[in-house]
C-alpha positions as protocol buffer text, in pm:
chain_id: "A"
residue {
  index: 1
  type: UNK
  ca { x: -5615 y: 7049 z: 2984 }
}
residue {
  index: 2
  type: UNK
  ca { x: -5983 y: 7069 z: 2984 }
}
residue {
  index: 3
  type: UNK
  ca { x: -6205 y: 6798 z: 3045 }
}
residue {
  index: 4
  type: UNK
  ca { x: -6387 y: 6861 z: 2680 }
}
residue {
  index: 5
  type: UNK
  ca { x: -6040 y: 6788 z: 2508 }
}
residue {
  index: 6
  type: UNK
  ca { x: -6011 y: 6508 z: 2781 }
}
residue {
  index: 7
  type: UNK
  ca { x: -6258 y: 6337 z: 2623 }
}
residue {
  index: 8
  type: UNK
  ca { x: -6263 y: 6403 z: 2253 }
}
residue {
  index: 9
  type: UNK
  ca { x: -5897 y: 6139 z: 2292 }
}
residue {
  index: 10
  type: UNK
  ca { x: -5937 y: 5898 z: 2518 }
}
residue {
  index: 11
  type: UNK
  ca { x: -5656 y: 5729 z: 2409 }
}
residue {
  index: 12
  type: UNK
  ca { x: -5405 y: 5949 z: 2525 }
}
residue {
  index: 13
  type: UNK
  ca { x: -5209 y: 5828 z: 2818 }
}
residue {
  index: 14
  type: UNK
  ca { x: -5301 y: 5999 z: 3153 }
}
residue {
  index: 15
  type: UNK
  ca { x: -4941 y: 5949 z: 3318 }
}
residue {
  index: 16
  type: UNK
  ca { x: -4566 y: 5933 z: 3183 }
}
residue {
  index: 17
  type: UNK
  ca { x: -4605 y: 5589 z: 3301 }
}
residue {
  index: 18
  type: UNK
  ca { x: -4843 y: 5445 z: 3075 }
}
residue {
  index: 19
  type: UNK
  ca { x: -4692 y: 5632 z: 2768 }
}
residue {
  index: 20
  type: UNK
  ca { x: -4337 y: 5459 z: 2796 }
}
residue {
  index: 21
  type: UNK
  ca { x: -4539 y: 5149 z: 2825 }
}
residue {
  index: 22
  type: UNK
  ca { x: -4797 y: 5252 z: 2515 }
}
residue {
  index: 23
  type: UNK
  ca { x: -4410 y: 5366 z: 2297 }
}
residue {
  index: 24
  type: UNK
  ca { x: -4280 y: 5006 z: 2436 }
}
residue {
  index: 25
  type: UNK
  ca { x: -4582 y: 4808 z: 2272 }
}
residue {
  index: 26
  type: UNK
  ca { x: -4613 y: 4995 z: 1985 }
}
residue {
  index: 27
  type: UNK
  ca { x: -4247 y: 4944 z: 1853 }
}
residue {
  index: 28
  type: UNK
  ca { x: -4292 y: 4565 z: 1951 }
}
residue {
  index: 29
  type: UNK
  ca { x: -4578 y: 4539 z: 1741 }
}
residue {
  index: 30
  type: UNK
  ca { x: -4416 y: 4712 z: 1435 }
}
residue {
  index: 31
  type: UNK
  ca { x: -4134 y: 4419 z: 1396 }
}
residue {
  index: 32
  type: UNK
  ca { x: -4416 y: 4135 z: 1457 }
}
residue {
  index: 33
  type: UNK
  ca { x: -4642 y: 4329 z: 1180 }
}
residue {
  index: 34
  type: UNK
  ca { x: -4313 y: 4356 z: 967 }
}
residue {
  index: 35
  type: UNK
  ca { x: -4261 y: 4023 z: 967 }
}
residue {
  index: 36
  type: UNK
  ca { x: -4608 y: 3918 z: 918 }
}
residue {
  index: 37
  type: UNK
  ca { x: -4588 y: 4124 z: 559 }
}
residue {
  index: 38
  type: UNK
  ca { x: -4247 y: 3974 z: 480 }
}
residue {
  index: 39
  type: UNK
  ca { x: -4378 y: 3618 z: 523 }
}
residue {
  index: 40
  type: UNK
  ca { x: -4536 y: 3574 z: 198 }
}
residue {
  index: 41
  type: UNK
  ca { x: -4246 y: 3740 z: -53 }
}
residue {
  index: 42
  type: UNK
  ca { x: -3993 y: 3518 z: 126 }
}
residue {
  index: 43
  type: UNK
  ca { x: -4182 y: 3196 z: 104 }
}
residue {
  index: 44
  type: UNK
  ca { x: -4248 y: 3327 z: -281 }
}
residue {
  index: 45
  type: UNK
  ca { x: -3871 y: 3353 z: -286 }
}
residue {
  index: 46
  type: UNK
  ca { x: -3810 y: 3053 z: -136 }
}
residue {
  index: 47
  type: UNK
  ca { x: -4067 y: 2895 z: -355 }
}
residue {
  index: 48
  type: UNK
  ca { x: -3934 y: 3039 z: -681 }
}
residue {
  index: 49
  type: UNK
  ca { x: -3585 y: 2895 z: -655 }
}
residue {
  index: 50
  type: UNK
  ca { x: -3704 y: 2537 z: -589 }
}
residue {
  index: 51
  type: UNK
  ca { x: -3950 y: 2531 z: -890 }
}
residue {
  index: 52
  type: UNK
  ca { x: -3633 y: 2616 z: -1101 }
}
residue {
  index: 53
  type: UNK
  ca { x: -3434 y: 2360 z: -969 }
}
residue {
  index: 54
  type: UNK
  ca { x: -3716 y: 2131 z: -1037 }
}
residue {
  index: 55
  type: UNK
  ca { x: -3720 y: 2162 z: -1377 }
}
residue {
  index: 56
  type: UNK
  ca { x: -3336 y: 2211 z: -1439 }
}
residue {
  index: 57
  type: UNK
  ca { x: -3354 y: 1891 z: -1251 }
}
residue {
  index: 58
  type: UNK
  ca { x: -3624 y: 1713 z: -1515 }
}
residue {
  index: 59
  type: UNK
  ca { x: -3425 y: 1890 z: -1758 }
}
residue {
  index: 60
  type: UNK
  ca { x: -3101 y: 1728 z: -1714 }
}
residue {
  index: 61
  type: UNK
  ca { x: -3276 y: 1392 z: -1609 }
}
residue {
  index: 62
  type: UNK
  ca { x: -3459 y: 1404 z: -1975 }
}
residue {
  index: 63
  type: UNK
  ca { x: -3088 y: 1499 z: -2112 }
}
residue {
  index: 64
  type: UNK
  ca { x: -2873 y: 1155 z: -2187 }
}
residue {
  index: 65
  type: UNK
  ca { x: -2578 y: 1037 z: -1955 }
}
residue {
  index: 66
  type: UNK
  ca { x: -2317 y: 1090 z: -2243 }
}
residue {
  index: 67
  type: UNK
  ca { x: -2472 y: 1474 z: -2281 }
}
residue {
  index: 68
  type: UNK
  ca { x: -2480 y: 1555 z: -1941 }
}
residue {
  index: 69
  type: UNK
  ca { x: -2099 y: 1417 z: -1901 }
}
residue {
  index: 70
  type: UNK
  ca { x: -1938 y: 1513 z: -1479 }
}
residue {
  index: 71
  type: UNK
  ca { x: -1689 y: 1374 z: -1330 }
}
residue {
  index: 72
  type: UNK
  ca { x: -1970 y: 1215 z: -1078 }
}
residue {
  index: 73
  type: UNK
  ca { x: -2137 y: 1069 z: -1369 }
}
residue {
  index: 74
  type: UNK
  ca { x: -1890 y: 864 z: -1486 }
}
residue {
  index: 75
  type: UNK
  ca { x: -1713 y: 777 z: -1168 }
}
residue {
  index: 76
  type: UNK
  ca { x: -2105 y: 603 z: -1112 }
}
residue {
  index: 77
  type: UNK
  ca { x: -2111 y: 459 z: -1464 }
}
residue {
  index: 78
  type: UNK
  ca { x: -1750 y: 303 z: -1429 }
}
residue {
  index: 79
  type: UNK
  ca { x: -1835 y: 173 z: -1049 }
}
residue {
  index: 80
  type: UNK
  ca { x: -2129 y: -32 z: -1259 }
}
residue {
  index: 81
  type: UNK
  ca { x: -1995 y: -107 z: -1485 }
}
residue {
  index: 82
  type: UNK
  ca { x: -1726 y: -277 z: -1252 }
}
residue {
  index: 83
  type: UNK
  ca { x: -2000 y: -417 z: -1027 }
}
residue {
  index: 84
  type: UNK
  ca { x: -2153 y: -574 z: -1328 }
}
residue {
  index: 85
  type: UNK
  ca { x: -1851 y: -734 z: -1431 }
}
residue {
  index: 86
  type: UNK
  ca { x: -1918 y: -1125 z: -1347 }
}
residue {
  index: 87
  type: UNK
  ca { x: -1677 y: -1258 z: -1154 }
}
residue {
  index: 88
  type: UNK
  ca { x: -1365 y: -1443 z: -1343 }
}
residue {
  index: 89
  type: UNK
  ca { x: -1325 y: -1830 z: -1297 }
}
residue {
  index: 90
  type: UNK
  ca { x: -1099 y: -2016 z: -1139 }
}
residue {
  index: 91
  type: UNK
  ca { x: -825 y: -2176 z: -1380 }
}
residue {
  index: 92
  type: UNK
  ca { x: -707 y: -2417 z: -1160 }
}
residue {
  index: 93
  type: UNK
  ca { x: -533 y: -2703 z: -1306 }
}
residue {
  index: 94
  type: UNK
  ca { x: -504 y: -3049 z: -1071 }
}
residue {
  index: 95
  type: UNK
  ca { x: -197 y: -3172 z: -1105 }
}
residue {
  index: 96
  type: UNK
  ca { x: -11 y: -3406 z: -929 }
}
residue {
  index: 97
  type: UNK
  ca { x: 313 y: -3321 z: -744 }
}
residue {
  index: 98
  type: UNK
  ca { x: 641 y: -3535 z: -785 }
}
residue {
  index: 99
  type: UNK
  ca { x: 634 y: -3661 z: -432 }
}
residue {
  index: 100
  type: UNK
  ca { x: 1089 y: -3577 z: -446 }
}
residue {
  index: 101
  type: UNK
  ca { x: 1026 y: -3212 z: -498 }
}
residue {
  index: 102
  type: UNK
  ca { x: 698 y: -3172 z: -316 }
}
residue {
  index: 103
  type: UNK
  ca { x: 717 y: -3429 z: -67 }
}
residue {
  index: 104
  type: UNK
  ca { x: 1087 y: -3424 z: 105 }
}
residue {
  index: 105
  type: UNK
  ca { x: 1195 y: -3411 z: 413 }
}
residue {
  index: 106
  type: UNK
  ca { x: 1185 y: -3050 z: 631 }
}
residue {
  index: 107
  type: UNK
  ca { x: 1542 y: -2956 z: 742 }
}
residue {
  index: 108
  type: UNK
  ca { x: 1447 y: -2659 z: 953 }
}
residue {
  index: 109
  type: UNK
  ca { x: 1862 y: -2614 z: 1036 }
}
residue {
  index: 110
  type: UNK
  ca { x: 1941 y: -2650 z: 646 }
}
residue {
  index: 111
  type: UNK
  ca { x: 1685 y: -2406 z: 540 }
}
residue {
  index: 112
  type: UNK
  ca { x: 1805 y: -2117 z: 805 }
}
residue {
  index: 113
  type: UNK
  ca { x: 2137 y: -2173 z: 692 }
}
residue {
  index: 114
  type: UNK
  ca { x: 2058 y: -2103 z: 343 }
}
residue {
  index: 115
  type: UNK
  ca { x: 1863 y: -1827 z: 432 }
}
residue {
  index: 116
  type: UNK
  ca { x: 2124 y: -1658 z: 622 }
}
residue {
  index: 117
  type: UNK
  ca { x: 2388 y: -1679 z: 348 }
}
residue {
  index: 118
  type: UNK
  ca { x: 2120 y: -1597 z: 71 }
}
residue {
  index: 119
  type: UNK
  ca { x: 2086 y: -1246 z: 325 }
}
residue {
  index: 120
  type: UNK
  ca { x: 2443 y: -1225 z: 376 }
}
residue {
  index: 121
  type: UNK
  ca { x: 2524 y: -1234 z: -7 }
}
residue {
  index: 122
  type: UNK
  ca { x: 2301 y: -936 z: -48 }
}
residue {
  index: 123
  type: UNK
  ca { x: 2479 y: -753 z: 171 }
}
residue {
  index: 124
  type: UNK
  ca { x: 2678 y: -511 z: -10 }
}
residue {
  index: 125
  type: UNK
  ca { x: 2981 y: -452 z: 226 }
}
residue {
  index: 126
  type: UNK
  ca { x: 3107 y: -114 z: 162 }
}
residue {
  index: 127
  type: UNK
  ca { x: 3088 y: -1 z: 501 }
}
residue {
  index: 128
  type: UNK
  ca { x: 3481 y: 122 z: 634 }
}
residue {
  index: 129
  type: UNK
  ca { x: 3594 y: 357 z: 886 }
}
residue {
  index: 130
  type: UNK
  ca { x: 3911 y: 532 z: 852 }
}
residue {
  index: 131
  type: UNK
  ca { x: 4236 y: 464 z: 1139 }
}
residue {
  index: 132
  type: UNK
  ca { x: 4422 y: 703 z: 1268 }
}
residue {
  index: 133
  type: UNK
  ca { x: 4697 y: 687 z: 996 }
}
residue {
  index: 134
  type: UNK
  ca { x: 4366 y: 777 z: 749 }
}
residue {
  index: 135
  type: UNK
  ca { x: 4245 y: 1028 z: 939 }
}
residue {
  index: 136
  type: UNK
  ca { x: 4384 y: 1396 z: 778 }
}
residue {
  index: 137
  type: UNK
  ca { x: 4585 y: 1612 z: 1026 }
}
residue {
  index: 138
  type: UNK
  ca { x: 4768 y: 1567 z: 1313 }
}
residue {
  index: 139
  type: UNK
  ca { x: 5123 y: 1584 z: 1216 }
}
residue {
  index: 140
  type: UNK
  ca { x: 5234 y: 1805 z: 1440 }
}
residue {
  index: 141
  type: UNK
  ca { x: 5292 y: 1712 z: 1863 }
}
residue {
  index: 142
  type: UNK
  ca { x: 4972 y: 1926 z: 2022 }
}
residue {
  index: 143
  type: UNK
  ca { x: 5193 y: 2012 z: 2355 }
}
residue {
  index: 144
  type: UNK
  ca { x: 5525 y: 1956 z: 2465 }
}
residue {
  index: 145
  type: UNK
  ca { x: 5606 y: 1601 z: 2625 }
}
residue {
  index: 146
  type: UNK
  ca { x: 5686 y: 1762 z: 2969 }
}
residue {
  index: 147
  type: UNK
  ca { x: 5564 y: 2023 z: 3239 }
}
residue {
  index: 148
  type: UNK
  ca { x: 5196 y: 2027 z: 3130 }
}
residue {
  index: 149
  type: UNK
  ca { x: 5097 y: 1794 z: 3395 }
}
residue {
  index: 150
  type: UNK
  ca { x: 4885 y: 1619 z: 3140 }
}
residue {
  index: 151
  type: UNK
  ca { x: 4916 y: 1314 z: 2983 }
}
residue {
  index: 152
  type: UNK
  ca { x: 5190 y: 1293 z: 2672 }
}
residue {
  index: 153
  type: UNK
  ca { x: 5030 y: 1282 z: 2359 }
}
residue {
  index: 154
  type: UNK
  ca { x: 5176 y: 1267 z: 2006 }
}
residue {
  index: 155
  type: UNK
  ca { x: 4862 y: 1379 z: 1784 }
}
residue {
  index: 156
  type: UNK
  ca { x: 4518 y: 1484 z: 1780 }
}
residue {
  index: 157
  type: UNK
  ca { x: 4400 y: 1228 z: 1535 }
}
residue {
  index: 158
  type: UNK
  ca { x: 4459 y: 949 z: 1817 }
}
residue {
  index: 159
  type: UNK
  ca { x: 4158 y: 754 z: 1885 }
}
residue {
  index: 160
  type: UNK
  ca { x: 4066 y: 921 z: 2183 }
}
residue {
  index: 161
  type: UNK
  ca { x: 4008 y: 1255 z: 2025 }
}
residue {
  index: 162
  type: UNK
  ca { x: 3749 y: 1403 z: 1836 }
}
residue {
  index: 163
  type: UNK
  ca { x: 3782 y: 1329 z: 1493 }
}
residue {
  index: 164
  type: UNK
  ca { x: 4043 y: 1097 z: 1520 }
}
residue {
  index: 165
  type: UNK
  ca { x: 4070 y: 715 z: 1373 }
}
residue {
  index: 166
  type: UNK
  ca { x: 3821 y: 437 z: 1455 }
}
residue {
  index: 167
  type: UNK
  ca { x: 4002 y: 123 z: 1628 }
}
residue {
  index: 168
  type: UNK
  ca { x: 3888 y: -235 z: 1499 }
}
residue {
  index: 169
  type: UNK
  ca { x: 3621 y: -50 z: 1284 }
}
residue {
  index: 170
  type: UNK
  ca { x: 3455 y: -225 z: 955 }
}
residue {
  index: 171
  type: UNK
  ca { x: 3651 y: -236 z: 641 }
}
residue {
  index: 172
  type: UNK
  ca { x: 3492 y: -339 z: 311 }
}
residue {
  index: 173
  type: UNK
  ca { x: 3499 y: -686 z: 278 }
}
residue {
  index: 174
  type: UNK
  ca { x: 3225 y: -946 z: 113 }
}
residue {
  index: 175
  type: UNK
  ca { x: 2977 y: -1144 z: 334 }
}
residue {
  index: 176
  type: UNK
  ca { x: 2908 y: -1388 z: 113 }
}
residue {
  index: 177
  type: UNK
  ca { x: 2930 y: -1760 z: 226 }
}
residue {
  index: 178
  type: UNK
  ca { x: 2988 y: -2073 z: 57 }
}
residue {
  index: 179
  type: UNK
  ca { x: 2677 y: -2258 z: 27 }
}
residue {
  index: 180
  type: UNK
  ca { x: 2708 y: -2558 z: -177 }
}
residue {
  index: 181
  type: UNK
  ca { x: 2445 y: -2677 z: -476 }
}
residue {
  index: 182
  type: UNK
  ca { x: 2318 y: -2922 z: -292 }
}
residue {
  index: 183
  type: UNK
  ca { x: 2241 y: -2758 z: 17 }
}
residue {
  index: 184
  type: UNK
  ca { x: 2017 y: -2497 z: -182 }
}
residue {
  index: 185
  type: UNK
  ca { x: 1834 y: -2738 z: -343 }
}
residue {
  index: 186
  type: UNK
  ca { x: 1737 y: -2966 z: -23 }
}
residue {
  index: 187
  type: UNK
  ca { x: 1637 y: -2609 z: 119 }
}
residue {
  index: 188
  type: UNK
  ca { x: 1413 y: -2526 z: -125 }
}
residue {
  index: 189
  type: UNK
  ca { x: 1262 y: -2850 z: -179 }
}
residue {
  index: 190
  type: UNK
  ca { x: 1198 y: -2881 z: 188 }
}
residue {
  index: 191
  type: UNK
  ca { x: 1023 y: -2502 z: 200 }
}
residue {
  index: 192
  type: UNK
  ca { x: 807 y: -2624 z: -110 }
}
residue {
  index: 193
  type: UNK
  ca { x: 713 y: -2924 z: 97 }
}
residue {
  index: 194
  type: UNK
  ca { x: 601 y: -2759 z: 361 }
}
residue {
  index: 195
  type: UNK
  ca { x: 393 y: -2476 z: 101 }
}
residue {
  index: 196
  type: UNK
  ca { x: 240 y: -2771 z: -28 }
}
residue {
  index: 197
  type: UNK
  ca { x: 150 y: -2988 z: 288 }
}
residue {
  index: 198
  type: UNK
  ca { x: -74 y: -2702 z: 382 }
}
residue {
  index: 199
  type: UNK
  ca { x: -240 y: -2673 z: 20 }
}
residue {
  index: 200
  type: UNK
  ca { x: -32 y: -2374 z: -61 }
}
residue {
  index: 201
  type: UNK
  ca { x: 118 y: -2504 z: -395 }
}
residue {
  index: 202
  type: UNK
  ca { x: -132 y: -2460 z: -698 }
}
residue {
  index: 203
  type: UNK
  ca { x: -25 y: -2414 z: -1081 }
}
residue {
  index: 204
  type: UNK
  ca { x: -317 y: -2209 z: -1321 }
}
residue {
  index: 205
  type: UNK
  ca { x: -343 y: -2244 z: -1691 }
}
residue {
  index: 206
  type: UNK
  ca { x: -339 y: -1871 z: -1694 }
}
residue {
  index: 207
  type: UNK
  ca { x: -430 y: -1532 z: -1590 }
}
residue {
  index: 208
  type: UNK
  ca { x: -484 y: -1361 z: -1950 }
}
residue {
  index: 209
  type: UNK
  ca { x: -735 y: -1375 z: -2201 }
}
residue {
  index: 210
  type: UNK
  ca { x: -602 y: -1243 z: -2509 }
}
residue {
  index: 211
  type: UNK
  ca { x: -262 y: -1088 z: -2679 }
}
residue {
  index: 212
  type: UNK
  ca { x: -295 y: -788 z: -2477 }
}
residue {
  index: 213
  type: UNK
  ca { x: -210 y: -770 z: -2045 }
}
residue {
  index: 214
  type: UNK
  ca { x: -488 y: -673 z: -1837 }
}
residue {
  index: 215
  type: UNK
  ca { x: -409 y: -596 z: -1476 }
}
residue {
  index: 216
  type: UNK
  ca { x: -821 y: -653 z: -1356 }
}
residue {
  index: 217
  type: UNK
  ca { x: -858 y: -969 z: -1545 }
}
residue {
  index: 218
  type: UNK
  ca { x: -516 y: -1086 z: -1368 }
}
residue {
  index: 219
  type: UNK
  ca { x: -613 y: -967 z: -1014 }
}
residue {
  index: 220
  type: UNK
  ca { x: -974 y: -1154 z: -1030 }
}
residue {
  index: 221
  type: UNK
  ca { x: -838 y: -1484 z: -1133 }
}
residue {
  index: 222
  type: UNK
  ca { x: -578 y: -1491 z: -903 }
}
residue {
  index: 223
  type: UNK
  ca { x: -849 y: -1416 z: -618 }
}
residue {
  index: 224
  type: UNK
  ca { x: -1060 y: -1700 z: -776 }
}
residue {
  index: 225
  type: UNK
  ca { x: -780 y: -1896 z: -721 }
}
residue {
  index: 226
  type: UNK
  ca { x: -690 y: -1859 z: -387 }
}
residue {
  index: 227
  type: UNK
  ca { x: -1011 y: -1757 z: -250 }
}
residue {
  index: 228
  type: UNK
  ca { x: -909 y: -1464 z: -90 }
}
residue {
  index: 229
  type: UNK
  ca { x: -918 y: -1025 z: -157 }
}
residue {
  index: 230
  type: UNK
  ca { x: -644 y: -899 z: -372 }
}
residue {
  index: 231
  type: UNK
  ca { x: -376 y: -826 z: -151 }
}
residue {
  index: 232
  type: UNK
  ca { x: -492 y: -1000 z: 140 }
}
residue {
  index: 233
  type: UNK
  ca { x: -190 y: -1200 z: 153 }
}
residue {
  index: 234
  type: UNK
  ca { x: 124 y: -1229 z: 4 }
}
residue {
  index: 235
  type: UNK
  ca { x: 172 y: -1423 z: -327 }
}
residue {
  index: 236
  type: UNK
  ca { x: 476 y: -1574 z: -537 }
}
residue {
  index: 237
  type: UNK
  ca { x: 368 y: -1598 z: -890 }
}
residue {
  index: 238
  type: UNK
  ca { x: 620 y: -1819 z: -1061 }
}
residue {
  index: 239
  type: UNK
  ca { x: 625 y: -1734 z: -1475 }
}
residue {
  index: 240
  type: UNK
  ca { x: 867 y: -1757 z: -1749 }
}
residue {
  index: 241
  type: UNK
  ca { x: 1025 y: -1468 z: -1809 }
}
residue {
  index: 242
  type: UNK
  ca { x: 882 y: -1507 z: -2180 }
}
residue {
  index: 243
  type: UNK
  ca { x: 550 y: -1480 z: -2040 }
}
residue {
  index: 244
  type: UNK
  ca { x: 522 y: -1082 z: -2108 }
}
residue {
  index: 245
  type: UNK
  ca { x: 157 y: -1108 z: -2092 }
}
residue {
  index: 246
  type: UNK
  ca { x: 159 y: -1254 z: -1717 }
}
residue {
  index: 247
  type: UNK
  ca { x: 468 y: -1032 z: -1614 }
}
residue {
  index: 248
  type: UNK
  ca { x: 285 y: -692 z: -1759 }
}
residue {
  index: 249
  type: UNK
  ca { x: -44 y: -758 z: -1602 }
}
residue {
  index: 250
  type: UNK
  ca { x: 104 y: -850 z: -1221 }
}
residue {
  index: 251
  type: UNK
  ca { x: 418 y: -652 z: -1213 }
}
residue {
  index: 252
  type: UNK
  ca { x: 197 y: -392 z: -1020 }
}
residue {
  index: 253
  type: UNK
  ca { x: -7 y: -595 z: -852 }
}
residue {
  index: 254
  type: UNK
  ca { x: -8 y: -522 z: -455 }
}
residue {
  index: 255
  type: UNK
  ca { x: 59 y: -847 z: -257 }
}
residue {
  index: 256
  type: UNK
  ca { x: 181 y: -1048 z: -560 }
}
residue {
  index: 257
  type: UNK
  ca { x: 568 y: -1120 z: -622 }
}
residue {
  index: 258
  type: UNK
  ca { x: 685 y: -1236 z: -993 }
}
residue {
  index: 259
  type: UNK
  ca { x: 995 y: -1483 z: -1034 }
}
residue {
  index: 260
  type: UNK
  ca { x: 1104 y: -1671 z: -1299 }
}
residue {
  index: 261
  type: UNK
  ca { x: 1098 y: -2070 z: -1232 }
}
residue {
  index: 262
  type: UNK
  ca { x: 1520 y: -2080 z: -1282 }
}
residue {
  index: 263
  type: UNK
  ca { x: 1515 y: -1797 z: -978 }
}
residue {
  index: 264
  type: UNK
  ca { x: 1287 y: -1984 z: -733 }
}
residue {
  index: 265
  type: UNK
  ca { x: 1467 y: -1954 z: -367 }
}
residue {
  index: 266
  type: UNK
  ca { x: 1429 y: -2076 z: -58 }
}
residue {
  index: 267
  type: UNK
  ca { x: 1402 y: -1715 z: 90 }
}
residue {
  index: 268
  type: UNK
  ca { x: 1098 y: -1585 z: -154 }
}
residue {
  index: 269
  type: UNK
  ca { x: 873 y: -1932 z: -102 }
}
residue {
  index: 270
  type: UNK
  ca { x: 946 y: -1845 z: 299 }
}
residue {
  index: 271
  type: UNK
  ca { x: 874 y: -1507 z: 291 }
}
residue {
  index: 272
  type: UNK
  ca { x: 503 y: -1542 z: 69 }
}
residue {
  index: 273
  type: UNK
  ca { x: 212 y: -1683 z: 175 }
}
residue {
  index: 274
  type: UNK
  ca { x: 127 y: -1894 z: -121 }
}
residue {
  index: 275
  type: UNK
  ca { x: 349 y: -2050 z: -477 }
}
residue {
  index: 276
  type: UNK
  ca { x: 126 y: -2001 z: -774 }
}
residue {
  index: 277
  type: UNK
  ca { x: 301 y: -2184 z: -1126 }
}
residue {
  index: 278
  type: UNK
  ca { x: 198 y: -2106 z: -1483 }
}
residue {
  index: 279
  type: UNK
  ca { x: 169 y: -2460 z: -1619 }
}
residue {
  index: 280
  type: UNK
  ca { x: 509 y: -2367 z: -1838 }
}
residue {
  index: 281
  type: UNK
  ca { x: 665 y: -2216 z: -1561 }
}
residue {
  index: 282
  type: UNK
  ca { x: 566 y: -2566 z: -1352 }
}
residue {
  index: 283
  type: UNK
  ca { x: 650 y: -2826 z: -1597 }
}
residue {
  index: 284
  type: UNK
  ca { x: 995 y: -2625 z: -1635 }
}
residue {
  index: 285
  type: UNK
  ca { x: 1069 y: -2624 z: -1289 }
}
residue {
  index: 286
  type: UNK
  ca { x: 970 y: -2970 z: -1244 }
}
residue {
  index: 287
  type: UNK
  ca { x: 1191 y: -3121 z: -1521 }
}
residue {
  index: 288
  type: UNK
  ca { x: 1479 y: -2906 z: -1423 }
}
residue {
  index: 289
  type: UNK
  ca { x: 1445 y: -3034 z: -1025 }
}
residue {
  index: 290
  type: UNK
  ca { x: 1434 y: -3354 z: -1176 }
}
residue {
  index: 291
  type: UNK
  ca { x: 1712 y: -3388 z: -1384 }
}
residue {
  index: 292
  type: UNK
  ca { x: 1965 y: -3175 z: -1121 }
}
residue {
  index: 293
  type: UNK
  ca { x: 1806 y: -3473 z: -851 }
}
residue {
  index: 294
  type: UNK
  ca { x: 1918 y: -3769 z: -1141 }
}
residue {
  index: 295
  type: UNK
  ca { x: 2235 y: -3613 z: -1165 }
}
residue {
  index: 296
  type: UNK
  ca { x: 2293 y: -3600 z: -791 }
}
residue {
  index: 297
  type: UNK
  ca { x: 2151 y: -3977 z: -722 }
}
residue {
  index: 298
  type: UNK
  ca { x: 2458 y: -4098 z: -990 }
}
């Protein structure tokens, strides 16, 4: 190469050396000037898609709630709606308690003796086990009586075979003990007593507005009543059985247990944190306690 054509491109490399290095730069700087050019169409892009949702946004925040309808929508609209519900009252009614119902003596012994035969009656007693004269098969000797050198046996549905009878196994039978009248009733007038030492005993006008059962309206007065979440603890609602508007709204209610007032037990007021009476249901059980204690003074 001559030193004219030297000079008329100076930029050409003068060793293999510096052109790798001149190739190397070169396709570095085409990625950077690359992305220097995209810059602009993607942040148009990117610009572009938010404007829409902008205004789809005003759009559908212009539209009504009942137009725009979702499944979001009116999960929000019913959770304010419930939020905005005021709170239902309390309706409590003081009454006093007939100190021989509500007042007796505790006879810790007497009530688990109840208890234990009300459990036992609801036993249902069908369990059995079959004896060896039950037991199919087996007729025939297994082995000859002699020269075996084993022990003499007379059938393979003996007892200490596979598959052979039970001994002293359970037969169906009733467990069911005799309790007498007046045993259940000092029971459960000694478990009320105790309910109702500790403030546990409280009768309500009613849970229901209106012909027609509502499980919420039920729910929030009997938390106004005790003062305590739905469900936080356990609750014996006592109601006539004619009361289809209190049976319909808290037949489903978690924590709460209906019974009529001619079913109260000694096992059910034990077993629930708290008695709540209709006033029917109350001045029912109270006049029935009353007259079965009369009859048991004469």
């Amino acid at each position: 190469m001559s030193p004219a054509s030297h000079e008329e491109n100076p930029t050409q490399p003068e060793s293999a050396a510096e052109e790798v290095q001149q190739t190397a730069g070169e396709a570095v700087a085409a990625p950077e000037a690359a992305d220097a050019a995209g810059e602009q169409p993607a942040e148009a892009e990117q610009a572009k898609p938010a404007r829409r949702r902008s205004a789809a946004g005003s759009s559908e925040a212009d539209r009504p709630a009942a137009a725009r309808g979702g499944r979001g929508t009116r999960s929000a609209a019913k959770a304010t709606a419930k939020k905005d519900r005021p709170a239902a009252a309390s309706t409590e009614v003081q009454v006093e308690l007939p100190a021989e119902v509500f007042d007796a003596t505790v006879n810790v012994p007497l009530i688990h003796q109840v208890v234990v035969a009300q459990q036992a009656a609801a036993r249902q007693g069908t369990h059995a086990t079959k004896t060896r004269g039950e037991v199919r098969g087996g007729g025939r000797k297994p082995y000859r009586q002699k020269g075996t050198g084993r022990a003499r046996q007379g059938s393979v549905r003996a007892p200490q075979f596979t598959g052979g009878g039970i001994v002293h196994g359970p037969v169906s039978r009733s467990h069911a003990q005799k309790t007498p009248k007046k045993m259940k009733a000092a029971a459960l007038r000694g478990a009320l007593s105790d309910r109702a030492r500790h403030g546990l005993v409280q009768v309500v006008s009613g849970f229901v507005d209106g012909e027609l059962p509502k499980t919420a309206d039920a729910v929030s007065v009997l938390s106004a009543v005790t003062g305590a979440a739905a469900g936080a603890s356990m609750v014996l609602v006592v109601a006539d059985s004619s009361d289809q508007l209190t049976w319909k709204s808290l037949r489903n209610a978690r924590g709460v247990h209906l019974i009529d007032p001619g079913q109260l037990n000694t096992y059910d007021v034990l077993t629930n944190d708290r008695v709540i009476f209709t006033r029917a249901a109350y001045e029912s059980f109270v006049a029935r306690t009353g007259a079965a204690g009369g009859q048991e003074e004469r």
